[in-house]
Every structure is written in C-alpha cells, then in structure tokens.
Backbone as JSON Lines, residues from 0, in Angstrom:
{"i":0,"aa":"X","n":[-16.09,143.09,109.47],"ca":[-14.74,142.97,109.98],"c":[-13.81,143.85,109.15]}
{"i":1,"aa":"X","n":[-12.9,144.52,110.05],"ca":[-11.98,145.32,108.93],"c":[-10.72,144.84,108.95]}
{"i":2,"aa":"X","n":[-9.48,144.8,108.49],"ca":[-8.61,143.69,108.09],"c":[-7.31,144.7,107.69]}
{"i":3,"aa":"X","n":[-6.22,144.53,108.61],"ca":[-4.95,144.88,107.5],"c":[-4.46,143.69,107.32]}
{"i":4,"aa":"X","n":[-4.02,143.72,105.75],"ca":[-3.47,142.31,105.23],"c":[-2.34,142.65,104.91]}
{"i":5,"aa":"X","n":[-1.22,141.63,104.45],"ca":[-0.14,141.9,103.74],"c":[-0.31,140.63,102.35]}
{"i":6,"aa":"X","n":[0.42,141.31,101.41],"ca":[0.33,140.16,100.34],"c":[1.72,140.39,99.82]}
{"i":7,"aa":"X","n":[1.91,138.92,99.8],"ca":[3.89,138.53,99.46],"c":[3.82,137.93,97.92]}
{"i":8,"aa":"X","n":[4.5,138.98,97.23],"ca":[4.49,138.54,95.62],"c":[5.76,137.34,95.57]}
{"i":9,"aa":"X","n":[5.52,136.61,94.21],"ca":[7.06,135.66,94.25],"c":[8.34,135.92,94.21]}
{"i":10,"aa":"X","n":[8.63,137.49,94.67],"ca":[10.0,137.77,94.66],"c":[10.35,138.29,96.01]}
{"i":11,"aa":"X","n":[9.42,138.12,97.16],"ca":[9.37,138.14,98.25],"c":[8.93,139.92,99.02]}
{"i":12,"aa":"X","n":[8.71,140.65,97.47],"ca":[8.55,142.09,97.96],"c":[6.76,141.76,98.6]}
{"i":13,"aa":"X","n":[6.47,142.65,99.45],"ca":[5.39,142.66,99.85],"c":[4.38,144.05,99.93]}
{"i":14,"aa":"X","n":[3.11,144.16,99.98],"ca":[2.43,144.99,100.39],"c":[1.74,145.07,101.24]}
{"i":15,"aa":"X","n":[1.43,145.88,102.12],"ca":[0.47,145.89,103.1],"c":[-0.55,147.03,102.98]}
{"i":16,"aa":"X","n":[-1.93,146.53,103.07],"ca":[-2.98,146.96,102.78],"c":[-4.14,146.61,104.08]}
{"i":17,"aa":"X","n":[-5.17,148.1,103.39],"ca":[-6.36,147.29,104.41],"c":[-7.75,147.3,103.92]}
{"i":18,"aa":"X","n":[-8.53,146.73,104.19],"ca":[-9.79,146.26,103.89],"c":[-10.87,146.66,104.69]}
{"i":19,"aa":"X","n":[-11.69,147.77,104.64],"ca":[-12.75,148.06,105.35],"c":[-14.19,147.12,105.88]}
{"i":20,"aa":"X","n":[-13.89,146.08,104.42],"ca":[-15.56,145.12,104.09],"c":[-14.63,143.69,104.09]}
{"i":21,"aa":"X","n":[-13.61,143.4,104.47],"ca":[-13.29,141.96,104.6],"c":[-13.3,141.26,103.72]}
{"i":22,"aa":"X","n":[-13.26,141.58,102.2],"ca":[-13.43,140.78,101.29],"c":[-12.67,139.76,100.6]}
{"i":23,"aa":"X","n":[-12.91,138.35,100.67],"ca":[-11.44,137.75,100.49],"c":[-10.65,138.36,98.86]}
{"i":24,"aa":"X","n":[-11.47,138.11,98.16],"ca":[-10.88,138.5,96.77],"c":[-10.3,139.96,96.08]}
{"i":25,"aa":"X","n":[-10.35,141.04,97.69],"ca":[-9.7,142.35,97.73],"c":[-8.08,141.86,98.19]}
{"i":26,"aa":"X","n":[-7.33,142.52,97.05],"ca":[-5.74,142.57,97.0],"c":[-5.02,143.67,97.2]}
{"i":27,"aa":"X","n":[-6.19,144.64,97.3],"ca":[-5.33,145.9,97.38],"c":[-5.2,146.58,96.35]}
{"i":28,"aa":"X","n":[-4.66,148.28,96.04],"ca":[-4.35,149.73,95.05],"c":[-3.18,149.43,94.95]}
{"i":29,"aa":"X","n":[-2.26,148.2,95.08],"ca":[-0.82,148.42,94.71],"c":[-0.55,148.9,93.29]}
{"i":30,"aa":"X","n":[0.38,149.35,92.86],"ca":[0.69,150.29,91.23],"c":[0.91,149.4,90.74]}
{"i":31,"aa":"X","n":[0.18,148.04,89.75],"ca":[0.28,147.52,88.93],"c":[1.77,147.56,87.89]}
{"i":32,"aa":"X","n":[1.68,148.3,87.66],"ca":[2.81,149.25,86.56],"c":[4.27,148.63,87.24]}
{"i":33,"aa":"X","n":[4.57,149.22,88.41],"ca":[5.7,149.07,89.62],"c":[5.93,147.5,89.6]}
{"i":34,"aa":"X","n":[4.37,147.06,89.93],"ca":[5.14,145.22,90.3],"c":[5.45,144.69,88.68]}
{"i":35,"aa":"X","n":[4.94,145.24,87.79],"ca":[5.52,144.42,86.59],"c":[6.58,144.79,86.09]}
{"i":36,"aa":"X","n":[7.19,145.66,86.38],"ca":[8.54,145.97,86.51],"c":[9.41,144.86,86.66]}
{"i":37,"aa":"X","n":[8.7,144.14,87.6],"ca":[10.2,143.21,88.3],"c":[9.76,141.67,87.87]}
{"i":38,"aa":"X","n":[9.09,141.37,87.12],"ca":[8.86,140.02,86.62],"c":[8.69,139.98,85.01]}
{"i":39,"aa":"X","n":[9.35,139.42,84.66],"ca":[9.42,138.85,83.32],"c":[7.95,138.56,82.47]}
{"i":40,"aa":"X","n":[7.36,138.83,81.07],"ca":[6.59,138.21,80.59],"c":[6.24,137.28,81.5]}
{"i":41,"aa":"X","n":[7.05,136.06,80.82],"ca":[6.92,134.5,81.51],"c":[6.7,134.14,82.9]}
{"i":42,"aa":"X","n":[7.72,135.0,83.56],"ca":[6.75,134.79,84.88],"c":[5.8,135.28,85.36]}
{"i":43,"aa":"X","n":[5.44,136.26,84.79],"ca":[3.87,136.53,84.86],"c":[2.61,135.96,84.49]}
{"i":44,"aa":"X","n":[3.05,135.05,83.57],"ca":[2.1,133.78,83.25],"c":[1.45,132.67,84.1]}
{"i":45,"aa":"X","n":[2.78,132.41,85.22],"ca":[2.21,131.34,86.02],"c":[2.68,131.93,87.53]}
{"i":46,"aa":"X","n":[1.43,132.94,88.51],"ca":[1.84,133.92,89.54],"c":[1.34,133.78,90.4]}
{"i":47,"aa":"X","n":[1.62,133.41,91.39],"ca":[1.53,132.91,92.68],"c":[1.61,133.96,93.72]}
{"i":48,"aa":"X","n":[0.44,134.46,94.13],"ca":[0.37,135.64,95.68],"c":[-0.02,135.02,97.16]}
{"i":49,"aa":"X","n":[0.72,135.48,98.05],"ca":[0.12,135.05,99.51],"c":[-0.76,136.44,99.93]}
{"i":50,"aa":"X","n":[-1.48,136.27,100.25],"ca":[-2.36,137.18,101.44],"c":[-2.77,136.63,102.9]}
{"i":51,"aa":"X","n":[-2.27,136.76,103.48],"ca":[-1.88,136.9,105.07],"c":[-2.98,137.99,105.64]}
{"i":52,"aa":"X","n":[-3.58,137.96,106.74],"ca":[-4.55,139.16,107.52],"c":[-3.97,139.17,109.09]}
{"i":53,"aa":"X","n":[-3.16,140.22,109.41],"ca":[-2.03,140.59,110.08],"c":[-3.01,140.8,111.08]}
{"i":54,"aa":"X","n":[-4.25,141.77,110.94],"ca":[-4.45,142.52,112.21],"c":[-6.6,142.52,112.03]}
{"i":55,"aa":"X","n":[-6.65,142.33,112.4],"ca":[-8.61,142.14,112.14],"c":[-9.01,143.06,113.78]}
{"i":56,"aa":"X","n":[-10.39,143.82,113.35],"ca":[-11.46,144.15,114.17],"c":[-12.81,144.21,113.88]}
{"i":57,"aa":"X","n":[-13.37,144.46,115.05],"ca":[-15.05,144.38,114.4],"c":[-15.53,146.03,114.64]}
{"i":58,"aa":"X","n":[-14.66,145.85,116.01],"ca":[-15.14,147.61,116.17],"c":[-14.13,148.67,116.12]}
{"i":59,"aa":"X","n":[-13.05,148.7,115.77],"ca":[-12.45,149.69,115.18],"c":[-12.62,150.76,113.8]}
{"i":60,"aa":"X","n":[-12.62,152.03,114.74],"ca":[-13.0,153.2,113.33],"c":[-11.81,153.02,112.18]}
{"i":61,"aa":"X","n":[-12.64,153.6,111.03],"ca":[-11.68,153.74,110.01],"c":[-10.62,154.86,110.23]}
{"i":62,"aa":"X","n":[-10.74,155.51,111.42],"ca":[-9.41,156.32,111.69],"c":[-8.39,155.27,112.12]}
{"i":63,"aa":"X","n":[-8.85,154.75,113.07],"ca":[-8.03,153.52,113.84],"c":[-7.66,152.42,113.02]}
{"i":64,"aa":"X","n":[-8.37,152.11,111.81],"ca":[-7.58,151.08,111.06],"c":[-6.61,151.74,109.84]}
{"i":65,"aa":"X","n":[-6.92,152.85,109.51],"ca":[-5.94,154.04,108.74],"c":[-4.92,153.98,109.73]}
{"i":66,"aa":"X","n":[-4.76,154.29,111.0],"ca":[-3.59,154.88,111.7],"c":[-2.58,152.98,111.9]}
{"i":67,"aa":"X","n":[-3.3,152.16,111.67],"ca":[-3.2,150.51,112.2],"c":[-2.16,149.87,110.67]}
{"i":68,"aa":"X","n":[-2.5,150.35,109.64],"ca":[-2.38,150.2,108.61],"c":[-0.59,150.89,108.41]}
{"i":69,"aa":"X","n":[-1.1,152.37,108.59],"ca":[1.13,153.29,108.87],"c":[1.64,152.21,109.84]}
{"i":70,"aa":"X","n":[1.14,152.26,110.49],"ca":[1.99,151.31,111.87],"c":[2.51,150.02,111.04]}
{"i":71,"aa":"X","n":[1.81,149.55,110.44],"ca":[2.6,148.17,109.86],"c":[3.14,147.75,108.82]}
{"i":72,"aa":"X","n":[3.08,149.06,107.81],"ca":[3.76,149.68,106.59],"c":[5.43,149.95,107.44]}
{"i":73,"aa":"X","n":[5.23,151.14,108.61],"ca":[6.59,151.07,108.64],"c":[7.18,150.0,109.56]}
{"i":74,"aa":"X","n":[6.62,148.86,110.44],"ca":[6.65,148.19,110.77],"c":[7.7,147.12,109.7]}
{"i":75,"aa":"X","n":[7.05,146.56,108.63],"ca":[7.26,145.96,107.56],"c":[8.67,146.74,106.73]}
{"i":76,"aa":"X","n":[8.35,147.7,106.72],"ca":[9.15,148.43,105.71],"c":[8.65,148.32,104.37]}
{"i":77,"aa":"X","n":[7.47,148.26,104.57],"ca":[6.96,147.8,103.1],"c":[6.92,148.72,102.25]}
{"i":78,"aa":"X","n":[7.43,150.13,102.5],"ca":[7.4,151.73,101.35],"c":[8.85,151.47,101.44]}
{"i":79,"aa":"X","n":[9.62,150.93,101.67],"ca":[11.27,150.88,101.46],"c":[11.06,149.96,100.04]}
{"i":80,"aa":"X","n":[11.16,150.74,98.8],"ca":[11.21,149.62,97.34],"c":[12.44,148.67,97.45]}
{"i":81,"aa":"X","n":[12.92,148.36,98.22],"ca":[13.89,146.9,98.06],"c":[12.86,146.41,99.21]}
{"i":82,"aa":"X","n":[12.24,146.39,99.91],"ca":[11.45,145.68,100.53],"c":[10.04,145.26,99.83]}
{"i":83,"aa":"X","n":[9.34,146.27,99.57],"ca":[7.95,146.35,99.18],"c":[7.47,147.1,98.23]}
{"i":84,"aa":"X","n":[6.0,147.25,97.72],"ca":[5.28,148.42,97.02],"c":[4.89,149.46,97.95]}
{"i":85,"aa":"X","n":[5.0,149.6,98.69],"ca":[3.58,150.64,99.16],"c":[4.34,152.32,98.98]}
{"i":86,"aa":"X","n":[3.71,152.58,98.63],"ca":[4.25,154.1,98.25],"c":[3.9,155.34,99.35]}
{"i":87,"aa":"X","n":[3.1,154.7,100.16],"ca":[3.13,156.01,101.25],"c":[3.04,155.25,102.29]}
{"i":88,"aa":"X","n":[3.52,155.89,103.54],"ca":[3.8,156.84,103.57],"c":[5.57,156.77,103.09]}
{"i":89,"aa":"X","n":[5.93,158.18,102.42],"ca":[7.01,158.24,101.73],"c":[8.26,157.62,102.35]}
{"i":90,"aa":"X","n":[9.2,156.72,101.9],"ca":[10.2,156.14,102.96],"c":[11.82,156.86,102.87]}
{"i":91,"aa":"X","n":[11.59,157.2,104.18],"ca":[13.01,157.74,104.55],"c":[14.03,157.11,104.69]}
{"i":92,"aa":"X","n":[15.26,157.2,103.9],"ca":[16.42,156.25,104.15],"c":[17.0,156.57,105.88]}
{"i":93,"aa":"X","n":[17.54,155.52,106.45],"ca":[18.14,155.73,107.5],"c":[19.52,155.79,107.32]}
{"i":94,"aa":"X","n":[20.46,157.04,108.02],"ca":[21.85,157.29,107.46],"c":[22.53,156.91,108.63]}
C-alpha cells in the first residue's frame, strides 16, 4: 500500500509526506533542525505527534503518488512556514 500522510506537531504546524512501503513507524525527511526551532528544551521532553493517512493505494505508480503528494502539500499549504515544514515544493506568497 502506498500512503500520503500528514503529521500535526503540538503547535499545530504540519507535514505532509508519503510512504511507498506503508510503514506505520515511517514519519517522514522533515528537517529536524527547522521543527526544533519552535519548541523549547522542555517541551521537547514530553512530544506528542498525530499521523493521519490522507490518501492510500494499492495500485498507484510512484509517479502518481509523487504527483498525489504536490497536490496535497499545496492543498494543505504545508511549504507555507507559518503553516507547515515541507520545504518543496518552494512556497509562493500570494499578493
């Protein structure tokens, strides 16, 4: 099964990711570095993640879950950093 998930950290920013092999205990390449930015020591001690699986197939190519994956990044807004982590595709402000 291949899987785009989203996972909601405790400050409500989110990522959306995808999973080729369905694995529950896969979280995703988010930049480590980036999310500890925004939480304290201390609250990093006691950290609480949701992972959600938005979109599942059995027979969809990995082109089709790559192209499934942009779709719900900008869907989400999850590359907008007051929204989310995801760093690509690059997010354009709207003027």
């Amino acid at each position: 099964m291949k899987v785009i998930y989203k996972i909601t950290y405790p400050n409500d920013k989110i990522y959306i990711g995808k999973d080729l092999t369905d694995t529950l205990n896969y979280f995703g390449s988010a930049n480590s570095k980036l999310i500890e930015k925004d939480f304290t020591r201390d609250q990093q001690r006691n950290f609480t993640i949701r992972k959600e699986i938005l979109w599942e197939s059995e027979t969809a190519s990995d082109k089709e879950v790559n192209q499934k994956e942009i779709e719900f990044i900008n869907n989400y807004k999850s590359n907008n950093p007051a929204v989310g982590y995801n760093q690509w595709p690059k997010f354009r402000q709207q003027l």
